[in-house]
C-alpha positions as CSV (number, residue, x, y, z in Angstrom):
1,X,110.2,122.6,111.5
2,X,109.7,119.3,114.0
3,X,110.7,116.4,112.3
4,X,107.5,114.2,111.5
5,X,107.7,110.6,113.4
6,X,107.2,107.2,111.9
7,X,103.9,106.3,113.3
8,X,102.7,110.4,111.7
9,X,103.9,109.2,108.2
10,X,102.7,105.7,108.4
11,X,99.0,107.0,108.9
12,X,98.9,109.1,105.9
13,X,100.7,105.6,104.0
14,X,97.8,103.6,105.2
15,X,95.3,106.0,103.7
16,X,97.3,105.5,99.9
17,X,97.3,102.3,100.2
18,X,94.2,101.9,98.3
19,X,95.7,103.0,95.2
20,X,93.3,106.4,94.7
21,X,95.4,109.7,94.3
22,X,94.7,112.4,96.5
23,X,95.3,115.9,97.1
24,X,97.2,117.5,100.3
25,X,93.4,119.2,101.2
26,X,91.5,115.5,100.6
27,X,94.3,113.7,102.8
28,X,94.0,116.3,105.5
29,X,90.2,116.2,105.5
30,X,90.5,112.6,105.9
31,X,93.2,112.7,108.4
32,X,91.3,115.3,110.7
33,X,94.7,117.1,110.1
34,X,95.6,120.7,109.2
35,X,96.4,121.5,105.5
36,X,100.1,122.6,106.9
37,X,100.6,119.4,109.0
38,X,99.8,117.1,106.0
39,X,101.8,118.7,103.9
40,X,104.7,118.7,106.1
41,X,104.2,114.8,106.2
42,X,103.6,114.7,102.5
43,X,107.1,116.5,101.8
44,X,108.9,114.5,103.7
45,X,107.3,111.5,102.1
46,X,108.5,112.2,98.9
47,X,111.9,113.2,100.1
48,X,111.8,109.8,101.6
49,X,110.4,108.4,97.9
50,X,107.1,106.6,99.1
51,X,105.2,108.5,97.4
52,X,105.0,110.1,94.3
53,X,103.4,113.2,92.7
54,X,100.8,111.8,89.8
55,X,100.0,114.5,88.2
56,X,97.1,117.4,88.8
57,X,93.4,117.0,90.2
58,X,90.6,118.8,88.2
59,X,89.9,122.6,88.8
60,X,87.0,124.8,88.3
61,X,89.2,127.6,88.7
62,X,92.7,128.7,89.2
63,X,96.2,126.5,89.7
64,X,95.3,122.8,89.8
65,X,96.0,120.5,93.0
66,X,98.7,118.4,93.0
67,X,98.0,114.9,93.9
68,X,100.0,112.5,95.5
69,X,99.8,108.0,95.8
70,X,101.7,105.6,97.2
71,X,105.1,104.6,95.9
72,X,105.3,101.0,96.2
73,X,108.5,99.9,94.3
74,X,110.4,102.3,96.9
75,X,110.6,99.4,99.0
76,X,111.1,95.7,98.7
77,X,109.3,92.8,100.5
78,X,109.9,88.9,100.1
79,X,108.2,85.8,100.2
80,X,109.8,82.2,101.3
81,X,107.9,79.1,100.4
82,X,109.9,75.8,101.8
83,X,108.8,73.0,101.4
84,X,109.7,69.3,101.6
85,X,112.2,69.3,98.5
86,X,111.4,72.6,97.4
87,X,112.4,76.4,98.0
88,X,110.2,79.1,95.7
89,X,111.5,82.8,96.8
90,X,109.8,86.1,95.1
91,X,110.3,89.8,95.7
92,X,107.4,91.9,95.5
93,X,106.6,95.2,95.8
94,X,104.6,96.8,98.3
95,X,101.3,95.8,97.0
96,X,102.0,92.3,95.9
97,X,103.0,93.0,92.7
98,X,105.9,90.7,91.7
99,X,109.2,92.0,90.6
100,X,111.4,88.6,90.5
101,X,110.6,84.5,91.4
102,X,113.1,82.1,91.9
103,X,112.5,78.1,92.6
104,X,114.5,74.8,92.8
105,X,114.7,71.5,94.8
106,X,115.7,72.2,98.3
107,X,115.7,69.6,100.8
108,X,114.4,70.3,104.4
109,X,115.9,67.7,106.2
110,X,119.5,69.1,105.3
111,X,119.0,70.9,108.3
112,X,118.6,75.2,108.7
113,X,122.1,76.1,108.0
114,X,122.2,74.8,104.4
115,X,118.2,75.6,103.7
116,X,118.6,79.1,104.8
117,X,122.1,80.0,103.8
118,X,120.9,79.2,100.2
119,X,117.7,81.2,101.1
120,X,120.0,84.4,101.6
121,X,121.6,83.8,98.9
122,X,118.9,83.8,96.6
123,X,117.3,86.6,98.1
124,X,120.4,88.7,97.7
125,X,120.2,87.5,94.1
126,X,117.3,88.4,93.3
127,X,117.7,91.9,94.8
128,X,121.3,92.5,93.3
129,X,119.1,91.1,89.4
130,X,116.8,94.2,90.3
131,X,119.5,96.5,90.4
132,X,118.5,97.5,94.3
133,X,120.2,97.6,97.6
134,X,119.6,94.7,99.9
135,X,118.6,97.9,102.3
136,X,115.7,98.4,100.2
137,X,114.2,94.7,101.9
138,X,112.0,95.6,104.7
139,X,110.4,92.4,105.2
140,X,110.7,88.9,104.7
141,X,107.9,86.3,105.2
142,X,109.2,83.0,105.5
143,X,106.8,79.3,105.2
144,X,108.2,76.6,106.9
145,X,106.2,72.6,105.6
146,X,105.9,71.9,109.7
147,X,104.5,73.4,113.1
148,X,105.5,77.0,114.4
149,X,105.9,79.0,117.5
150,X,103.8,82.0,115.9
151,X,105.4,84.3,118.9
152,X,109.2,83.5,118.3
153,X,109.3,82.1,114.5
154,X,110.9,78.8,116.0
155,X,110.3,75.3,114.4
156,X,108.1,73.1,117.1
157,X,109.2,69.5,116.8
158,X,108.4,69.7,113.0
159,X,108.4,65.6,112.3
160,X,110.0,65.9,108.5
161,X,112.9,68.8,109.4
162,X,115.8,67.2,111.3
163,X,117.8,69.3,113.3
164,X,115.1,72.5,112.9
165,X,113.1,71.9,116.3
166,X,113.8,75.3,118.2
167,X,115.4,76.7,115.5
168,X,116.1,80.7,115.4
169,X,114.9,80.9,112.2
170,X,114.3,84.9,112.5
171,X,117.9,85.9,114.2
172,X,119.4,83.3,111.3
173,X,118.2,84.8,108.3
174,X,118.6,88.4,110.5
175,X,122.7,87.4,111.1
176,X,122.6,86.4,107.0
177,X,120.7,89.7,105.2
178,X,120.8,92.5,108.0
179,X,118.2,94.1,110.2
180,X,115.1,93.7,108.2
181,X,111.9,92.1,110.3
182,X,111.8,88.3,109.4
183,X,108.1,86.2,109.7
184,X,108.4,82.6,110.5
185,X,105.0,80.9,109.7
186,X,103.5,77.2,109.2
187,X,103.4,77.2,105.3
188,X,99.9,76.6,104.8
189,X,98.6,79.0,107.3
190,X,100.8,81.6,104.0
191,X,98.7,80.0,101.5
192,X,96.1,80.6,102.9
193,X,96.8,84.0,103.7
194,X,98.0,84.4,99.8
195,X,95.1,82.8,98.3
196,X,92.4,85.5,100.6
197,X,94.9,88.3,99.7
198,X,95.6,87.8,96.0
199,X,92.6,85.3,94.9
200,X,89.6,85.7,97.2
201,X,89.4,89.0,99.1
202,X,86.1,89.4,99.6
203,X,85.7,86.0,101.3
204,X,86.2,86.2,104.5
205,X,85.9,82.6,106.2
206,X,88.3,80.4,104.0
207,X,89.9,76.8,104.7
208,X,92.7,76.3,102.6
209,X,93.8,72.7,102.3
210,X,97.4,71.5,101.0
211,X,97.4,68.0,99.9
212,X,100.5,66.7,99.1
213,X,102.9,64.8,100.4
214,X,101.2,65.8,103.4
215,X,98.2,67.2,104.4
216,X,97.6,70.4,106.4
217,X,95.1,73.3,106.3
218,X,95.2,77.4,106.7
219,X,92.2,78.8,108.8
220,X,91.5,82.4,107.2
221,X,88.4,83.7,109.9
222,X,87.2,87.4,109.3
223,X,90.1,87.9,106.9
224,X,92.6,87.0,109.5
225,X,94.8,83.9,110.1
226,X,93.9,81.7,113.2
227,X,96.4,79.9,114.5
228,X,95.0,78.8,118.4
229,X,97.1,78.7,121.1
230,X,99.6,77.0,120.4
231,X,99.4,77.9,116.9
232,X,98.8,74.5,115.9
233,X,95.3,75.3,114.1
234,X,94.5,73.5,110.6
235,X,96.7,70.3,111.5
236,X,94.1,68.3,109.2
237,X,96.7,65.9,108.3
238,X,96.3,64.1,112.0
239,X,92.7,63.9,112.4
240,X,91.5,60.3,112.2
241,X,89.6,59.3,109.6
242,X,86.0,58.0,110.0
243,X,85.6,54.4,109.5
244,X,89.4,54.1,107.9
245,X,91.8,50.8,108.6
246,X,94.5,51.8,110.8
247,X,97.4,52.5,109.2
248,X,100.3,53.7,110.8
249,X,101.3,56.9,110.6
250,X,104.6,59.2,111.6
251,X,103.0,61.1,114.5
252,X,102.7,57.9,116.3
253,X,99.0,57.3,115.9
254,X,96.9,55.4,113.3
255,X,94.3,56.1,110.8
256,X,95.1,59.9,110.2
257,X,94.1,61.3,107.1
258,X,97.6,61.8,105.7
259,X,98.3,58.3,106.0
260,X,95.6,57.2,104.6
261,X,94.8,60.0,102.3
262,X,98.4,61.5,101.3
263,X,100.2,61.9,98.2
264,X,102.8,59.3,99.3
265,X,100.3,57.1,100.6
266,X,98.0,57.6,97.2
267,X,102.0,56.8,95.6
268,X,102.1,53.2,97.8
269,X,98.9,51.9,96.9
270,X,99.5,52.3,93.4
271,X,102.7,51.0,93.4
272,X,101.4,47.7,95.1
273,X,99.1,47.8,92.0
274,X,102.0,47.2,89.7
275,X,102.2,51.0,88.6
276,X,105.1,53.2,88.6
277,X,105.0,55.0,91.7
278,X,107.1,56.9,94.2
279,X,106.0,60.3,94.8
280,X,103.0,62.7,94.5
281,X,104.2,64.0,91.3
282,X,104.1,60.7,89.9
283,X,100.5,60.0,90.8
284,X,100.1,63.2,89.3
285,X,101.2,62.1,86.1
286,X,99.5,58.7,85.9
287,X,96.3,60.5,86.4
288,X,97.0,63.2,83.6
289,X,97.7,60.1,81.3
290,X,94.9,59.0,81.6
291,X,95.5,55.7,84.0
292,X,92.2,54.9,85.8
293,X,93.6,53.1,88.5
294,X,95.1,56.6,89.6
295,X,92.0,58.4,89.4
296,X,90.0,55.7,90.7
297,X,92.9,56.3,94.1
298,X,93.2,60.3,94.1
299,X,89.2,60.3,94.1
300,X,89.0,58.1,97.0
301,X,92.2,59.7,98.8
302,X,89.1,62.8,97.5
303,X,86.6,61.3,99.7
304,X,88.4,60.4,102.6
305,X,89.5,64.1,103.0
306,X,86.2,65.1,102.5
307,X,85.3,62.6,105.3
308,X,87.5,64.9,107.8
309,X,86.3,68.2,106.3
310,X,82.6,67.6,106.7
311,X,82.9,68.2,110.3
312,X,85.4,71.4,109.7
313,X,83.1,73.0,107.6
314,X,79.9,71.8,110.0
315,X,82.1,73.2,113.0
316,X,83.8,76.3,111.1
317,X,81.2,77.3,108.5
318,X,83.6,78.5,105.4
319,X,82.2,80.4,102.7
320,X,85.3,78.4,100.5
321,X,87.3,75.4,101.0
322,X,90.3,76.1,98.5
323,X,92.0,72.7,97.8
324,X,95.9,73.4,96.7
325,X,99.1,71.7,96.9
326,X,100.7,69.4,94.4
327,X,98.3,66.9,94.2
328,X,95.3,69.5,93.6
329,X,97.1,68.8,89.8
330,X,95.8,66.1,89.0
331,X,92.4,67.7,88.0
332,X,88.8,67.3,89.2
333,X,89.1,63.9,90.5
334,X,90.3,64.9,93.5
335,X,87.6,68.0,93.9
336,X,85.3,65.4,93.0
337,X,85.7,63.5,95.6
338,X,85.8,65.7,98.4
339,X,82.8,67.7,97.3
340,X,80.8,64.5,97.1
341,X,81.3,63.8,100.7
342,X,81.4,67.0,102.3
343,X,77.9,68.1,100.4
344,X,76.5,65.0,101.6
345,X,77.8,65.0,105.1
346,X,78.1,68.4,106.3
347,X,75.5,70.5,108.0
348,X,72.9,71.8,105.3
349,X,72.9,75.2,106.4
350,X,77.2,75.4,106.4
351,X,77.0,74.0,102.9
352,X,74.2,76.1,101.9
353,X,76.5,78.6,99.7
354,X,79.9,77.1,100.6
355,X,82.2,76.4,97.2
356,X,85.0,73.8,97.3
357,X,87.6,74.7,94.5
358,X,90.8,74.5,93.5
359,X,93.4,77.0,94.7
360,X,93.6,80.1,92.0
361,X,96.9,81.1,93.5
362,X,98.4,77.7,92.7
363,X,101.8,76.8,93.8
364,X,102.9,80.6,94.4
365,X,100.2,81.1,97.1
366,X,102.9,80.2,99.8
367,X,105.0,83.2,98.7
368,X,102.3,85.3,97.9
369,X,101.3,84.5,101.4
370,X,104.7,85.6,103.1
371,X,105.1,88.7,100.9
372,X,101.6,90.0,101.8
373,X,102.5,89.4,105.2
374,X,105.7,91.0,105.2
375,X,104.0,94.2,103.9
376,X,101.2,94.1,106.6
377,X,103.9,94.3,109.3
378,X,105.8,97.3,107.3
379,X,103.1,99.0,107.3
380,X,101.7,98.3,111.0
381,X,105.7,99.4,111.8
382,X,106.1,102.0,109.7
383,X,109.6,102.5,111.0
384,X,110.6,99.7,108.7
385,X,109.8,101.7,105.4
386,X,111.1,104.7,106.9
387,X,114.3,103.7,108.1
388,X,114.0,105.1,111.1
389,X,114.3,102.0,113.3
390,X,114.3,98.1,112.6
391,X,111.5,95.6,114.0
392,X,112.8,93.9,117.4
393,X,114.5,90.5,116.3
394,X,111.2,88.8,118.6
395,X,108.8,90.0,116.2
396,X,108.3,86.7,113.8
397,X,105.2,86.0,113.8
398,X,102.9,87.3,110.5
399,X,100.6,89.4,111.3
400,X,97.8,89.0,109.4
């Protein structure tokens, strides 16, 4: 018998992914295939493990069909979520579902050879806790809190990670956990991707804004990431603010919306106030304890993002804008805000059926996010969950 290729098997994968068992006869109808050549594929699919026999279809008459669906534990994919001071990792399944989580405070600026060497090492954790092979990996989706080369995976004079501009983040974490395909994205462009996946399939026109210490935003546009040419798409943060003072801000210019509009900049006005005050988290908690000075700030800090969105959602039409990131926390006061100005200021017909919530992924739409987009490229390279071949080291971009 010829031996049945990647690309053959992967086609009759992408059919199961939808979760429906089907016989041998319905995937061959579906295929345009013989019933001989589909079962060849579907034997050596189960040799392989990636699928699975579920049990019998119905009969009006004689033996019962066996029917077959997609195996998804037989192979592992991870999500990477860094951040400023944080690191949240999670293995998943092939269809999302997650199997382990780890998080803890990671600094960025200690440069890529500390952040990712503990990033291996979790991951490798994680794996070994789930009693698997580190061979079993096929993907990992990685989020990094500054701008990337979507073609090469490298860091693009990221202004809060020292020492990471035209970093090879993909042949790093390659040299650290083996030949697996690694995807380097801008973080928010994953949560974005992880909030349409997970929370909001059906819409397909999204804007996901993170506002935390910084501000950025993920452009989801018929159910796909855009990133523009230079993959620099969604950088809200550095938009100037209508009408704002002009305060300075770390890209060199003045009167950008996360200077004016940021958790740390939300964090300094209230500390001039008198309050305690350092970090977003702080703000956070003031507002949760009911201070109004600190709701009275993260519903202005509200407004003056919806001040920049108004003309986003005039200029990109979004069916949603999903508001996450650490200081979405601190309730509807910040909601508040930018729904008041973006209702009143954006064009009538854009805001005709547009919703502005709060992310339903929460903090976990980042790994969400690279996961998803780690299984979208297995199964676009269907070599990967074979094992017949690896993903070229140049492949880092997410695909989704």
């Amino acid at each position: 018998m010829a031996t049945v290729s990647a690309p053959e098997l992967g086609a009759v994968l992408r059919l199961l992914r939808d979760g429906r068992y089907r016989t041998r006869a319905e995937l061959a109808r579906t295929a345009g295939l013989s019933r001989s050549t589909m079962s060849a594929r579907i034997d050596e699919l189960l040799r392989l493990g990636l699928v699975a026999p579920v049990g019998d279809a119905g009969s009006t008459g004689g033996r019962p069909a066996a029917t077959f669906a997609l195996a998804p534990a037989a192979r592992l994919v991870v999500g990477v979520d860094l951040g400023a001071t944080h690191a949240r990792v999670s293995v998943t399944d092939l269809t999302g579902r997650e199997l382990a989580e780890h998080m803890e405070q990671l600094h960025i600026a200690d440069g890529p050879d500390v952040v990712l060497d503990r990033v291996a090492e979790v991951v490798t954790g994680l794996v070994a806790r789930l009693d698997r092979p580190l061979r079993d990996v096929v993907g990992l989706g990685v989020g990094l809190p500054g701008p990337v080369d979507h073609t090469t995976g490298r860091p693009t004079k990221p202004p809060i990670m020292p020492g990471w501009d035209g970093s090879d983040v993909v042949g790093a974490l390659r040299h650290r956990l083996g030949d697996l395909a690694v995807l380097v994205d801008n973080d928010v462009n994953l949560m974005a991707l992880g909030e349409h996946a997970t929370a909001l399939p059906a819409v397909g026109h999204l804007l996901y804004v993170k506002v935390a210490t910084g501000i950025g935003s993920g452009i989801v546009a018929d159910g796909r990431i855009h990133r523009g040419a230079q993959g620099s798409a969604g950088d809200l943060g550095h938009i100037a603010v209508p009408g704002a003072d002009p305060v300075p801000c770390t890209c060199g210019n003045t009167g950008c919306l996360e200077a004016i509009a940021g958790g740390g900049a939300v964090a300094a006005r209230l500390a001039a106030q008198g309050l305690t005050a350092e970090t977003t988290n702080d703000v956070v908690e003031l507002v949760r304890h009911g201070d109004l000075r600190a709701a009275a700030a993260v519903r202005e800090a509200g407004r003056s993002i919806g001040a920049v969105l108004a003309g986003c959602v005039s200029l990109l039409n979004p069916s949603a804008v999903v508001v996450g990131g650490s200081m979405s926390r601190a309730g509807e006061h910040l909601i508040a805000g930018i729904r008041e100005i973006v209702y009143a200021r954006s064009l009538p017909l854009a805001t005709q059926h547009l919703r502005v919530v709060t992310s339903i992924a929460g903090p976990r739409a980042g790994v969400l996010g690279g996961a998803h987009s780690a299984a979208e490229h297995a199964f676009a390279h269907p070599e990967l969950l074979t094992g017949e071949a690896v993903s070229p080291p140049d492949s880092a971009a997410a695909t989704a």
